[in-house]
N, C-alpha and C positions, 0 to 999 in steps of 0.2 A: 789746200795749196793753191798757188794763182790760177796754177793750169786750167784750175774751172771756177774758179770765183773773180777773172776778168770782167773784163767788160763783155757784155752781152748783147752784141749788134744783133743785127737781122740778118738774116741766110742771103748771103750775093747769091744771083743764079748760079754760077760756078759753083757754089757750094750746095746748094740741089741737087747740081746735076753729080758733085762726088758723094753725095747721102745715094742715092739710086745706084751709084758703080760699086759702093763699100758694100751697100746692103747686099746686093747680088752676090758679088765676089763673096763674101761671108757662107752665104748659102752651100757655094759652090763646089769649097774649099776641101770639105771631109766627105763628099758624094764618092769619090772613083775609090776611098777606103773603105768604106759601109755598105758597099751594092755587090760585091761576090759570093761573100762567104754563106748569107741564107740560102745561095739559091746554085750552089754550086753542084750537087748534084743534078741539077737541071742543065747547067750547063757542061756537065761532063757527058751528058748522054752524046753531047756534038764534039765537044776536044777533051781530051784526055786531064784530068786535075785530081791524080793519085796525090797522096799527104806531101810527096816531095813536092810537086808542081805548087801544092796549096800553101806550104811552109814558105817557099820560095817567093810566091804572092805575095804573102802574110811580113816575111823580111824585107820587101819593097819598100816601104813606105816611110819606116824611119831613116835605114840609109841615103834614097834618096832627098827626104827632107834635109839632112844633115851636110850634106854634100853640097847640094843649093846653097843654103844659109850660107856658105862659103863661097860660093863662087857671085852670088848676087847682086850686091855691093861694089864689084868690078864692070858688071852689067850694066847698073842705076848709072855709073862714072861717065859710060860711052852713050848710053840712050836716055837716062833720066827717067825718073818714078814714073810718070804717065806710061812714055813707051816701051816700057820695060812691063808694065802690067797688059797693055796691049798684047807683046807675043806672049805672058805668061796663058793668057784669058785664051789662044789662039792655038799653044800648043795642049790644053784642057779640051777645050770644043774637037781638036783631033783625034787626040788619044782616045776621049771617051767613041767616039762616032766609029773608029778603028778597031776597039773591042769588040761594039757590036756586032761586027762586020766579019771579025776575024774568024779563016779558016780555019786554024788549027794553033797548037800552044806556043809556037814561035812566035808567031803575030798577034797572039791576045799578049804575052811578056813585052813585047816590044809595044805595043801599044799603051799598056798599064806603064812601060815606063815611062812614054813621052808625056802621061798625061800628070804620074807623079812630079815631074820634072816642071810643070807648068804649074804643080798645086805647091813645090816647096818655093819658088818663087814670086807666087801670091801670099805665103805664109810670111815671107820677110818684108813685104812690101806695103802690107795693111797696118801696121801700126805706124811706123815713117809718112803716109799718106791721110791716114788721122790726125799724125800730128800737123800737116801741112794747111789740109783744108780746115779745122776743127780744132787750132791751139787753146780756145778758151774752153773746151768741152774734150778734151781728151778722155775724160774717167768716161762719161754720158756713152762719147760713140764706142769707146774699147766693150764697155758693156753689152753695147748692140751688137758686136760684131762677135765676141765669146758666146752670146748667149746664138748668135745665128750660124754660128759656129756647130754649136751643142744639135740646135737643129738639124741641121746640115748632114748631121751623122743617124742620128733617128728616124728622117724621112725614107731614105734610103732604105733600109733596115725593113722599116714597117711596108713598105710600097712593092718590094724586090720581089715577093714572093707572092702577091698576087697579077702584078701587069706578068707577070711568066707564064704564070699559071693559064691566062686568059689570052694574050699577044706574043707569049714565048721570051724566051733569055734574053736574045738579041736586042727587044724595044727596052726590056729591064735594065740593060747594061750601057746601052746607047742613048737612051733619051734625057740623061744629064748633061749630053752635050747642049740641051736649049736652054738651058738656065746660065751656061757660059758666053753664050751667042747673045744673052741679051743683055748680059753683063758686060759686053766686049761694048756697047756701042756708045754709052757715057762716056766710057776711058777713051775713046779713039776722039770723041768731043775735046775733050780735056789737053792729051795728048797734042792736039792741033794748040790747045790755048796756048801750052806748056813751053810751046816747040817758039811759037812768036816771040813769048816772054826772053824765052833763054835767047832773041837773036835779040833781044833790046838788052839785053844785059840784066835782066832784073833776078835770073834763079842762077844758083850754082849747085851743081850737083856734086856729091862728094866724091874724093879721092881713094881709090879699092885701099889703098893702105892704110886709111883710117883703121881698117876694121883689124890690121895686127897690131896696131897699138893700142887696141880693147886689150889686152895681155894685161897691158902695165895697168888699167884703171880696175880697183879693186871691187869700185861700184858694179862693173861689168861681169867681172867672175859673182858679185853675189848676187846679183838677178840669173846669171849663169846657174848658181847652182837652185834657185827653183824652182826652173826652166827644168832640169835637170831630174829634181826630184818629183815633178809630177809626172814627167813625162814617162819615168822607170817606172812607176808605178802603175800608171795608166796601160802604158803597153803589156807590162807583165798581165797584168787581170783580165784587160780584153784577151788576150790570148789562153789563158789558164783558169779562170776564175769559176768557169760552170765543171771543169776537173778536180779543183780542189775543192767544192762543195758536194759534190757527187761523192765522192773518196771518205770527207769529213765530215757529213751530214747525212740526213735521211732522205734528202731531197734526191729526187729522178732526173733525168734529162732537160724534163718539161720546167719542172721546178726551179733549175739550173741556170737553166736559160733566162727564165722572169727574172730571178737575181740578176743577173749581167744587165738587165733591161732596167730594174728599178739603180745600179751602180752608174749607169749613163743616165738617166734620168737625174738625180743627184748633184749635177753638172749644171744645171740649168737655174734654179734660185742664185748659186754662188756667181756663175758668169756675170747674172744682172745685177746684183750685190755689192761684189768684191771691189767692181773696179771704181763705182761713184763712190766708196768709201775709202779706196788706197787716193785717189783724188781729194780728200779734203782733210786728211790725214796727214801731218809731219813727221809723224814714228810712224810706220808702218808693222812694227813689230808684233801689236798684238792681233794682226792678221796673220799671220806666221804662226805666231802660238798659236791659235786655235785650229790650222790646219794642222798644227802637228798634233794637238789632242784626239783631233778626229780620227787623223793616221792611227795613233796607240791605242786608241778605244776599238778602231776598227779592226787592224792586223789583234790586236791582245784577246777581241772574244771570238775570233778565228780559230785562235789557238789556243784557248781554253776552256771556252764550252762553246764551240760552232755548231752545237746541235740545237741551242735555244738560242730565242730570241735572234736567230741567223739574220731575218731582213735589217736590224737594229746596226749589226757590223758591218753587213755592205753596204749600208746607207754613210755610217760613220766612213767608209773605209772610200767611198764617193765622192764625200762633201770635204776629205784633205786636199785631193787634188784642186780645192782653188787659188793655190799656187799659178794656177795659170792663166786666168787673167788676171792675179796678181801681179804675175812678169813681165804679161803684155802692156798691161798700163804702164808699169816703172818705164819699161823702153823711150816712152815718150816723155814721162814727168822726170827721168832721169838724164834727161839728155836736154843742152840749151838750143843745137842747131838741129838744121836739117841733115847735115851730114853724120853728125854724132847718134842723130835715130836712126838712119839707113845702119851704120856701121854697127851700134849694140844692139840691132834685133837681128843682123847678119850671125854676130858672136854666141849671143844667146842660145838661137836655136841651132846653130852649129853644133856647139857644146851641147845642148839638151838632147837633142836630137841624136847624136854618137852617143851619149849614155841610155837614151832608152833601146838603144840595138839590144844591149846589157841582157833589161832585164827578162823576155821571153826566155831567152839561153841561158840564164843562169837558175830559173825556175826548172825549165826542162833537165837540166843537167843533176840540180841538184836532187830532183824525185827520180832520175836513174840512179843514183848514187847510194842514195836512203833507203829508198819504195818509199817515200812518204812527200808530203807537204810543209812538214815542222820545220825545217831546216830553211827553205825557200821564202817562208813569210816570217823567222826571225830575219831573214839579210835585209828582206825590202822596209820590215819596219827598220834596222838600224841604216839603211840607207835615205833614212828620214831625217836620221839626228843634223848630218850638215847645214839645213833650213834651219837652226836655231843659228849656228854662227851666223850663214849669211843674215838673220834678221840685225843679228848685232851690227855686223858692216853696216847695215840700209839704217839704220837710228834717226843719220839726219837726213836730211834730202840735200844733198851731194851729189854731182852729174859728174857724169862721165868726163867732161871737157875740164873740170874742176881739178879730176883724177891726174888730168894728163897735159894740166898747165895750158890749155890753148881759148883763146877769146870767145 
């Protein structure tokens, strides 16, 4: 598509200095979701994180995500992409430095959420910002930024439980505030260009109600729905996935766990993949079907003989979710303006993000109901099927502004 077989100038310093604030911010993004849960009995010895507190934790993140994506868009209207990514970068470097710090479970909640609140509107602002500095490279950078994304969430993970071990909870939980802090000082560069630009009249920044007339564009609800579909997915597994193999397999705790680590791992080939290929692609559909093969390959020997060949279906059951930087790219190659990509990565993960509350709660729910897991990985694989419609919708490359008549 043109989005990256333009012309291919030379990087303006401006555009240096937003490769260094993307990159950062990428990193950033999935650290304050991936740094408690290894190491939470460490951190229970000082506040209290019985399963309520932990569930509680654990329902943070899409809510909030979800919630942002909706308010964000009205944000970009009054401050514009740069300084709107400034306080995101600013309430992040808080929250996290806040947790570390915090006395007790009041102020690690409250902390966790300013800093959630700062990561869902980094999450809406990184594809719109791609497309600003990086129109001719949209698939290239959405790439970098999924796959530093994937990173983002393993570092953490892997790190958490030794700097604890050695410097305590506190440095484990707090010292992702420097990776925000040195993220913040590109964007505050930028920010200053941004802020001249808009007094010469050169930017506009879009109007919050663009983003309810993503309703009417149908392109929108179908990157919606696989926004939608990865994200139910993703959350149910990270949160159930070393239960349901414990339950259904031979596999122990330890064994459990390496599953969940090789189903995040998984993530990482398709990030860097998916999106230079949905970039030079006019159908995008047989990217879609192969997520959805993966999906059935992966949910189908779950549930029918999860006892072999086990790493084969959570690898399958990994590599569906590239759905997602599938969705991330379309935001930008779907949309002609700058305002139509604020407004459908606002939409998007609105909607994605409310349905992945879903699926945690509807897994737990359903193995009270049962005693079992059968029941919970038929909903999520048939909560696949709708990524075929939408692939249908996406056929041609039709934007959002196309959908809804505007220049």
């Amino acid at each position: 598509m043109a989005a990256d077989t333009g012309a291919r100038a030379r990087f303006t310093r401006e555009q240096f200095i937003a490769v260094a604030g993307v990159v950062l911010t990428a990193l950033s993004l999935r650290t304050a979701v991936a740094v408690v849960s290894p190491i939470a009995d460490r951190i229970a010895v000082d506040i209290p994180l019985g399963s309520v507190e932990l569930g509680v934790i654990g329902m943070l993140p899409p809510i909030a995500f979800a919630a942002l994506a909706l308010l964000t868009p009205a944000i970009v209207h009054r401050l514009g992409l740069e300084r709107t990514m400034v306080v995101a970068l600013v309430a992040m470097i808080v929250g996290h430095a806040a947790r570390g710090l915090a006395p007790d479970f009041t102020v690690f909640l409250l902390s966790s959420i300013v800093v959630l609140i700062g990561t869902g509107v980094g999450n809406v602002l990184v594809p719109p910002l791609v497309r600003r500095y990086f129109p001719g490279r949209v698939g290239v950078f959405t790439a970098l930024v999924t796959t530093l994304m994937a990173v983002g969430t393993a570092i953490p993970s892997v790190l958490a439980e030794p700097v604890a071990s050695t410097a305590g909870w506190r440095l484990a939980v707090g010292m992702w505030a420097s990776i925000g802090l040195v993220a913040l000082m590109p964007w505050i560069g930028l920010a200053v260009r941004a802020r001249r630009a808009a007094d010469d009249g050169a930017l506009e920044e879009p109007q919050a109600s663009l983003l309810t007339a993503m309703i009417r564009s149908r392109t929108a609800w179908a990157i919606a729905i696989l926004f939608s579909t990865t994200a139910l997915a993703v959350y149910a597994f990270f949160a159930w996935l070393p239960q349901v193999l414990t339950e259904r397999t031979s596999l122990d705790a330890f064994g459990a766990g390496a599953m969940l680590s090789l189903y995040a791992v998984a993530a990482v080939p398709v990030s860097i993949a998916v999106p230079i290929l949905a970039a030079r692609m006019s159908d995008i559909r047989p990217l879609v079907w192969a997520a959805w093969a993966f999906f059935l390959l992966g949910y189908g020997g779950l549930l029918i003989i999860p006892d072999r060949l086990t790493w084969l279906w959570v690898l399958f059951a990994g590599l569906g979710p590239l759905l997602f930087p599938l969705a991330l790219t379309l935001v930008g190659l779907r949309s002609r303006t700058q305002a139509g990509s604020v407004a459908l990565s606002g939409f998007v993960q609105g909607v994605g993000y409310t349905v992945a509350c879903v699926g945690p709660l509807v897994v737990g729910l359903t193995h009270e109901a049962t005693g079992g897991y059968t029941t919970a990985l038929v909903i999520l694989l048939v909560a696949t099927v709708p990524s075929l419609y939408a692939a249908h919708l996406l056929r041609s490359p039709r934007t959002v502004e196309d959908d809804l008549g505007l220049d």
